[in-house]
N, C-alpha and C positions, 0 to 999 in steps of 0.2 A: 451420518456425516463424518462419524471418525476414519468410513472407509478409504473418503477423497485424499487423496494428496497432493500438497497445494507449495508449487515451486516458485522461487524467484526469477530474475532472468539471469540469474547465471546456472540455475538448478539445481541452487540449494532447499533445503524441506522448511517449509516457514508454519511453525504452529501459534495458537493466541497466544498473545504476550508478548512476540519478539518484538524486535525494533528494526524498520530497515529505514533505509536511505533513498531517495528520489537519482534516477540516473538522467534522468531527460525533466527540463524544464516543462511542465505542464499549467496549461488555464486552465481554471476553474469554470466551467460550465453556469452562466446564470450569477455571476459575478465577476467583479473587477481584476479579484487577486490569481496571482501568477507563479506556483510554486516551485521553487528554483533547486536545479540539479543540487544535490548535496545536502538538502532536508531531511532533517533527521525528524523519522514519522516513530512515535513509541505507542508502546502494547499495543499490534492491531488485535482485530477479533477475526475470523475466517468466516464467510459465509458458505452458502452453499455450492457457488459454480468455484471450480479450480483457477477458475484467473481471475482472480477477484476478493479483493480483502476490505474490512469495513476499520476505517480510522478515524483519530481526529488528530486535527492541528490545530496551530492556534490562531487563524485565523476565520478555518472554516469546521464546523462539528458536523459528524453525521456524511464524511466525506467518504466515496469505493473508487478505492482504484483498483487500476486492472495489475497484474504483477510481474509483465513485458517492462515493467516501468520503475522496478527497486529490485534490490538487492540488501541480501541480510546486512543487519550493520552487526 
């Protein structure tokens, strides 16, 4: 897993722990809430596919976003 390397969408190198930011408002799949451009997301974890980071906020735990969709804060 240490091989992958796992960018934002501006193509910076994003490892666990950073914090990024939401650039586009997205829904939540399977709920009501709506998370709005400029959300500041803290310490994700990286999984195993390169577009894809596992977070929480605080509305929703156990949320993956894809990473077309933040940028490092």
């Amino acid at each position: 897993m240490s091989d992958i390397e796992v960018r934002d969408a501006n193509g910076a190198v994003l490892k666990d722990g950073d914090n990024v930011t939401l650039i586009k408002d997205l829904k939540v799949k399977g709920t009501s809430v709506t998370l709005k451009r400029g959300t500041l997301v803290k310490g994700i974890r990286l999984t195993g596919d390169p577009e894809e980071i596992d977070c929480k906020v605080e509305k929703v735990k156990g949320l993956v976003l894809r990473t077309e969709f933040v940028k490092k804060a």
